[in-house]
mmCIF file of the C-alpha atoms, coordinates in Angstrom:
data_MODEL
# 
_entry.id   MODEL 
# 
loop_
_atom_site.group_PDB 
_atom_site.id 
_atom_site.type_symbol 
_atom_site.label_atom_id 
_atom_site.label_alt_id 
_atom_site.label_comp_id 
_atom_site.label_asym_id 
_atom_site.label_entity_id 
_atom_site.label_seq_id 
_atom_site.pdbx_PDB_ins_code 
_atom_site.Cartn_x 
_atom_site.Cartn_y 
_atom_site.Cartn_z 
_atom_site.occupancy 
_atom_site.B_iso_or_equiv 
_atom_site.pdbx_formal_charge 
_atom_site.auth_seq_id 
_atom_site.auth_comp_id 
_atom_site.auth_asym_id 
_atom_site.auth_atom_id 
_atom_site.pdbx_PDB_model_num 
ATOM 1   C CA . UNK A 1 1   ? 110.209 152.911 76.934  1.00 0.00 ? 1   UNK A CA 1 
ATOM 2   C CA . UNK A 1 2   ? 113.709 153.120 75.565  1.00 0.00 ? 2   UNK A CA 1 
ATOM 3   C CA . UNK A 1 3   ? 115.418 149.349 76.227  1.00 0.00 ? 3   UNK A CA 1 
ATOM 4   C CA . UNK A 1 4   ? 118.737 149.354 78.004  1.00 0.00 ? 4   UNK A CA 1 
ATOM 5   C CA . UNK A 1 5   ? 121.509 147.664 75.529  1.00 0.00 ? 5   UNK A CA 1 
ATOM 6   C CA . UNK A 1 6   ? 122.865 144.827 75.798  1.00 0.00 ? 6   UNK A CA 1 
ATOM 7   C CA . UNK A 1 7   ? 126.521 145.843 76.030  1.00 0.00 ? 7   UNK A CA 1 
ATOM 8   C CA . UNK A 1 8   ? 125.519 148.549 79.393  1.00 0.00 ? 8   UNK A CA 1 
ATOM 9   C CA . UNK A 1 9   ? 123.862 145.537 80.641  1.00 0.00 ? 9   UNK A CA 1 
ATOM 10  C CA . UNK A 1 10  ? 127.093 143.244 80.614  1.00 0.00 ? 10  UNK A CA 1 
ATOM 11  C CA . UNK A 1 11  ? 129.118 146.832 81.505  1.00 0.00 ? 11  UNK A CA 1 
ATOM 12  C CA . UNK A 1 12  ? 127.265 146.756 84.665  1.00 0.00 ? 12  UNK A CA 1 
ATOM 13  C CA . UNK A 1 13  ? 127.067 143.480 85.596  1.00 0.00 ? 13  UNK A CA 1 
ATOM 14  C CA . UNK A 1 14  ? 130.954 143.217 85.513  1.00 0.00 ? 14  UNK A CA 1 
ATOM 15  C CA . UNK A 1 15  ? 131.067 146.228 87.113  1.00 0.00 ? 15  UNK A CA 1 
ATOM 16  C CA . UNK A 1 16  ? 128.982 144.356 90.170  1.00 0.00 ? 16  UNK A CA 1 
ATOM 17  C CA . UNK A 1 17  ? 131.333 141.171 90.402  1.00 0.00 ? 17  UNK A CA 1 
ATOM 18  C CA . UNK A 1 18  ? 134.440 143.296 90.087  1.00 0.00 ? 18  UNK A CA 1 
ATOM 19  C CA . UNK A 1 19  ? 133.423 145.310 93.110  1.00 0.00 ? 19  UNK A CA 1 
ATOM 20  C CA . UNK A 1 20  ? 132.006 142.821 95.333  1.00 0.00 ? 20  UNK A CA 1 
ATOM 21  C CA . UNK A 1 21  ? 134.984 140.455 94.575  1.00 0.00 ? 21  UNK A CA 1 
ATOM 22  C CA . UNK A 1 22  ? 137.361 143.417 95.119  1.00 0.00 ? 22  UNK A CA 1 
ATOM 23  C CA . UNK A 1 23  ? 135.679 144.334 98.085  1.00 0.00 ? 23  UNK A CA 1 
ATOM 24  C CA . UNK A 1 24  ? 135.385 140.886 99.778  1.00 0.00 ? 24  UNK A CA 1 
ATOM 25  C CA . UNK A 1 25  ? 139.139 140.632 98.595  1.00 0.00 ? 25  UNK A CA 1 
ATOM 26  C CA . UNK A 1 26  ? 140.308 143.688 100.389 1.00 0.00 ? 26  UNK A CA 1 
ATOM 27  C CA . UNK A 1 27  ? 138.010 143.411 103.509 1.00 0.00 ? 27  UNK A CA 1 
ATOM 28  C CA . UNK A 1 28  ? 140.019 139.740 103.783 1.00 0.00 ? 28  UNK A CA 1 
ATOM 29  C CA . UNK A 1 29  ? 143.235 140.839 103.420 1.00 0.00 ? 29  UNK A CA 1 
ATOM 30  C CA . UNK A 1 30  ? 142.388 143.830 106.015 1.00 0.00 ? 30  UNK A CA 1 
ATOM 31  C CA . UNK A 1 31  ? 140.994 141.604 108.436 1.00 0.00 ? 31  UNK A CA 1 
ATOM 32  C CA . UNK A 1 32  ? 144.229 139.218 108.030 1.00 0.00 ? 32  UNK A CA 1 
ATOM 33  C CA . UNK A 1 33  ? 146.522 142.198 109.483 1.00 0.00 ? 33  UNK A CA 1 
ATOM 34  C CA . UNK A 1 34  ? 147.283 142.053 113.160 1.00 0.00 ? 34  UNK A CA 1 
ATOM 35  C CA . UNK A 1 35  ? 146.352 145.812 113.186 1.00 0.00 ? 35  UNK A CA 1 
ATOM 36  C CA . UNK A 1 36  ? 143.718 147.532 111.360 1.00 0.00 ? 36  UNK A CA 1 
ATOM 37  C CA . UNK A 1 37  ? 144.332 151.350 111.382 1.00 0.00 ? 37  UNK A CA 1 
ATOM 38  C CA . UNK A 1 38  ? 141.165 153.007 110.003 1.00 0.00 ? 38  UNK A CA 1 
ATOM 39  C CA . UNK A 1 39  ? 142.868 154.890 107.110 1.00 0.00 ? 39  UNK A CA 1 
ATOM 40  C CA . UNK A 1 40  ? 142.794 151.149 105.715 1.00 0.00 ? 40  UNK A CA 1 
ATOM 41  C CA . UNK A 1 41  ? 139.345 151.027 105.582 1.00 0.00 ? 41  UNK A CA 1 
ATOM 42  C CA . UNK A 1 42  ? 139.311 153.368 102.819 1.00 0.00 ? 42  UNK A CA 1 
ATOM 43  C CA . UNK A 1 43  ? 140.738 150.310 100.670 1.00 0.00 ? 43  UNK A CA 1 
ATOM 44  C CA . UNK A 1 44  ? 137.478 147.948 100.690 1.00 0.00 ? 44  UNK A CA 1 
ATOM 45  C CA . UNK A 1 45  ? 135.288 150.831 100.677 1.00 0.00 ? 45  UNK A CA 1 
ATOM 46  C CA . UNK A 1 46  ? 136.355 152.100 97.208  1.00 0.00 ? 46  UNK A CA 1 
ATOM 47  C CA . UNK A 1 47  ? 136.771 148.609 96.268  1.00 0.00 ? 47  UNK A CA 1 
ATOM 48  C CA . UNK A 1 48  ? 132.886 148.841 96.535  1.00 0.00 ? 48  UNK A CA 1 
ATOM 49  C CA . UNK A 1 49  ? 132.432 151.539 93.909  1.00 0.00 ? 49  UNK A CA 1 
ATOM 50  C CA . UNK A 1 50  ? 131.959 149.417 91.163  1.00 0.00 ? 50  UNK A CA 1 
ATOM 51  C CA . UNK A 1 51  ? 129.242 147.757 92.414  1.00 0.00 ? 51  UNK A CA 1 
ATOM 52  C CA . UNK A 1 52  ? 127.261 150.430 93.173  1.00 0.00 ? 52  UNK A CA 1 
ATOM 53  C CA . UNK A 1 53  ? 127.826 152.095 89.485  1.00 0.00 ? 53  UNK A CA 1 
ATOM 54  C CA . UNK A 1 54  ? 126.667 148.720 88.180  1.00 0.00 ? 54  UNK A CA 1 
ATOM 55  C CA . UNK A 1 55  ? 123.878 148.836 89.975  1.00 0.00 ? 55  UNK A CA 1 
ATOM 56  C CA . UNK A 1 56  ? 122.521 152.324 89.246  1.00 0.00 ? 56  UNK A CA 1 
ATOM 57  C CA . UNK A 1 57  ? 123.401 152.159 85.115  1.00 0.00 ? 57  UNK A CA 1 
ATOM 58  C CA . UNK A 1 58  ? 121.318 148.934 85.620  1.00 0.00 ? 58  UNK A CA 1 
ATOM 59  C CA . UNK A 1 59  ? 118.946 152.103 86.885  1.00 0.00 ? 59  UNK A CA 1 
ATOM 60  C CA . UNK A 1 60  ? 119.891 154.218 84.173  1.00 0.00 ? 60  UNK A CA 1 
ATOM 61  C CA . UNK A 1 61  ? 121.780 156.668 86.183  1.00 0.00 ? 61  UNK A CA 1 
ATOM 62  C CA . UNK A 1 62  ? 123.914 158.638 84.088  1.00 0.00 ? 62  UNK A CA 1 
ATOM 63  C CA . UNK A 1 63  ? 125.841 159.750 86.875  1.00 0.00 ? 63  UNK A CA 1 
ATOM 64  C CA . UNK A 1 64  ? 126.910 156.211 87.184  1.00 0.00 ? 64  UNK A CA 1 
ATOM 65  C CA . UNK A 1 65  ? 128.608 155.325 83.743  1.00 0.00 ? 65  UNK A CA 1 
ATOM 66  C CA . UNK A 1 66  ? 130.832 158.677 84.652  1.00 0.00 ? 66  UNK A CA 1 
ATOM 67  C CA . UNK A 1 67  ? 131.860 156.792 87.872  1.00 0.00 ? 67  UNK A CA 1 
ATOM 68  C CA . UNK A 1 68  ? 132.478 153.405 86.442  1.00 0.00 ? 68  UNK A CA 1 
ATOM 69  C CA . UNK A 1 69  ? 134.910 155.766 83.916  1.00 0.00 ? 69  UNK A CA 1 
ATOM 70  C CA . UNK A 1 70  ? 135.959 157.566 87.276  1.00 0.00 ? 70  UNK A CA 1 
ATOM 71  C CA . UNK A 1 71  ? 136.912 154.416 88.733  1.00 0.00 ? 71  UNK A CA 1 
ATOM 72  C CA . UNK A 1 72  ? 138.489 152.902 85.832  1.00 0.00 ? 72  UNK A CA 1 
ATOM 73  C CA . UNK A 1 73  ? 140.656 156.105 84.945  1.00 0.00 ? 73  UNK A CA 1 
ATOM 74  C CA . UNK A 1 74  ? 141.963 155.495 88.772  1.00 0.00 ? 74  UNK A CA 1 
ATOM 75  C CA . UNK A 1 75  ? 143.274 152.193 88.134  1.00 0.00 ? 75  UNK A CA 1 
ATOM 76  C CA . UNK A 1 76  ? 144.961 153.242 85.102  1.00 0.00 ? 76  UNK A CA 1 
ATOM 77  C CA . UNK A 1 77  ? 146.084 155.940 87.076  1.00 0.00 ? 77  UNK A CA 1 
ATOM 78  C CA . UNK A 1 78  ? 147.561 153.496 89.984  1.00 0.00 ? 78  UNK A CA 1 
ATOM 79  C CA . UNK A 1 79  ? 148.581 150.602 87.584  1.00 0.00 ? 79  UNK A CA 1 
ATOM 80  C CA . UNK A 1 80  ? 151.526 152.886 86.716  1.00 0.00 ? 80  UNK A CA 1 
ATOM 81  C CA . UNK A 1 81  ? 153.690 152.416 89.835  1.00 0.00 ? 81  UNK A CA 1 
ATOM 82  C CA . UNK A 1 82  ? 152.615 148.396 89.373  1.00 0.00 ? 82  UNK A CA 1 
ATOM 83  C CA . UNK A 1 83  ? 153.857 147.493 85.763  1.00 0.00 ? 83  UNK A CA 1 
ATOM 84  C CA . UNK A 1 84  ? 153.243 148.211 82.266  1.00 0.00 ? 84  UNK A CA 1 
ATOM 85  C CA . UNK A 1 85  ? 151.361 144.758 81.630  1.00 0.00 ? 85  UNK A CA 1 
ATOM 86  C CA . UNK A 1 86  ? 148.590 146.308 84.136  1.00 0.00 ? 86  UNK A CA 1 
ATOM 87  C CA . UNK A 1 87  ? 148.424 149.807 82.616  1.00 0.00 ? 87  UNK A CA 1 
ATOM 88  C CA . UNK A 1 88  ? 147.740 148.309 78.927  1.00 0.00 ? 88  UNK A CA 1 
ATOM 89  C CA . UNK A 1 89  ? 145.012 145.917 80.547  1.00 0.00 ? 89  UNK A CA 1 
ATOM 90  C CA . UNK A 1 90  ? 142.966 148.592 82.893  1.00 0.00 ? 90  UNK A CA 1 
ATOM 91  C CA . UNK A 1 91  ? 143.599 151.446 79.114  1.00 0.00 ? 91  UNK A CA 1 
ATOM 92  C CA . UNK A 1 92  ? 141.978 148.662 77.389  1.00 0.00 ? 92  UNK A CA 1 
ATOM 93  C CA . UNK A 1 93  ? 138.839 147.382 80.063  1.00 0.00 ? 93  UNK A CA 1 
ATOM 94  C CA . UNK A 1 94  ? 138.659 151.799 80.281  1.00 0.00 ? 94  UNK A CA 1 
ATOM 95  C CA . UNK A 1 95  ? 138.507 152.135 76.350  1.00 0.00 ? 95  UNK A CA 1 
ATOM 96  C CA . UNK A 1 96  ? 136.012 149.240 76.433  1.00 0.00 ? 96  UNK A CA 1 
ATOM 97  C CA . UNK A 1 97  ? 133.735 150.698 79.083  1.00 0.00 ? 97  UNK A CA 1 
ATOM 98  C CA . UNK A 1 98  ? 133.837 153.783 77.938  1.00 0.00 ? 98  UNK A CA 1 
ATOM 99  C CA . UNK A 1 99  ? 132.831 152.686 73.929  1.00 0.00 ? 99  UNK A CA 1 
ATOM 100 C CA . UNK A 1 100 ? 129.955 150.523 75.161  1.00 0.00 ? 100 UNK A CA 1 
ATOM 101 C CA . UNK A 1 101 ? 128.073 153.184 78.007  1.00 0.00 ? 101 UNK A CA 1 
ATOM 102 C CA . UNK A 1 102 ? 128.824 156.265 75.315  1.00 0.00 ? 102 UNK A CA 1 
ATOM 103 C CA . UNK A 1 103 ? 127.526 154.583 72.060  1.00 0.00 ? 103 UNK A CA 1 
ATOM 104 C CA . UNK A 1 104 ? 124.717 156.572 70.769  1.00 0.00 ? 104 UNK A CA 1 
ATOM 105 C CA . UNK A 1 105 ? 122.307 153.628 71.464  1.00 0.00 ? 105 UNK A CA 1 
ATOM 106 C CA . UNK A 1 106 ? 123.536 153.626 75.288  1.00 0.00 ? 106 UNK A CA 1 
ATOM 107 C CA . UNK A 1 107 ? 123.669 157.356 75.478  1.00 0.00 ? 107 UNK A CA 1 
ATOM 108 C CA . UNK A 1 108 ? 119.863 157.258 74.663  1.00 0.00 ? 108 UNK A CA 1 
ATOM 109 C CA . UNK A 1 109 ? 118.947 154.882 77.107  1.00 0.00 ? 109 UNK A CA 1 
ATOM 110 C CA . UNK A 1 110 ? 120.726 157.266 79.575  1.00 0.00 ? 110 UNK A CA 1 
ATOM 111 C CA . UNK A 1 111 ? 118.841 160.284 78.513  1.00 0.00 ? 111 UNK A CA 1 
ATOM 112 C CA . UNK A 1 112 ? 115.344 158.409 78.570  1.00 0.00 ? 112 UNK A CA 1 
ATOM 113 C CA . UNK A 1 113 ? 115.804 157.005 82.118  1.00 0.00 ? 113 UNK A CA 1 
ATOM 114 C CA . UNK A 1 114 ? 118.017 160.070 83.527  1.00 0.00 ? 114 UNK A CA 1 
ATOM 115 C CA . UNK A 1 115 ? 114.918 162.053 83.529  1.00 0.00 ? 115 UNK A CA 1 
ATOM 116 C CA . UNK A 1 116 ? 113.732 163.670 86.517  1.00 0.00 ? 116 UNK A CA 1 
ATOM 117 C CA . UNK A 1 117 ? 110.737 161.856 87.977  1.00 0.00 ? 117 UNK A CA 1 
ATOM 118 C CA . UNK A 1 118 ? 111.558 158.818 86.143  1.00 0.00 ? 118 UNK A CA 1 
# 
């Protein structure tokens, strides 16, 4: 059996605290408002992503490192009308993500576990 790295394992287990702290951050600040339209929802809910890609490249999903890079990209993508501080720090966190779940010893792990009626 091909061992999961050390670096996904740390990958995904940041990935886990980052999404349930963003999510119990944004359900808070939701359930602060006086009104909650549901188009807010959307807000925690994505907030949540990150958790459940840590959780199934824990699995060995390779689905799941594409949307921890998915959901990285977007705050790149979203730290742009924030400030150029946050850009340079979500390009670096993406750069490191993406190095440690695409090395050649993580991409193996991927490929062993991804297999169908594994």
């Amino acid at each position: 059996m091909n061992r999961r790295p050390i670096a996904v394992t740390v990958v995904a287990w940041l990935l886990i605290a980052a999404g349930i702290f963003g999510f119990a951050v944004h359900l808070r600040e939701l359930l602060a408002q006086k009104i909650v339209h549901f188009e807010d929802l959307w807000i925690p809910i994505v907030g949540f992503l990150p958790t459940a890609a840590g959780a199934f490249i824990l699995l060995g999903r390779n689905w799941a490192r594409w949307l921890a890079l998915a959901w990285m990209a977007f705050h790149v993508a979203i730290s742009f009308f924030d400030s150029l501080q946050k850009v340079a720090v979500h390009v670096l966190l993406l750069a490191l993500i993406a190095y440690s779940l695409f090395r050649r010893d993580s991409q193996a792990y991927f490929q062993h576990t991804g297999q169908v009626g594994t």
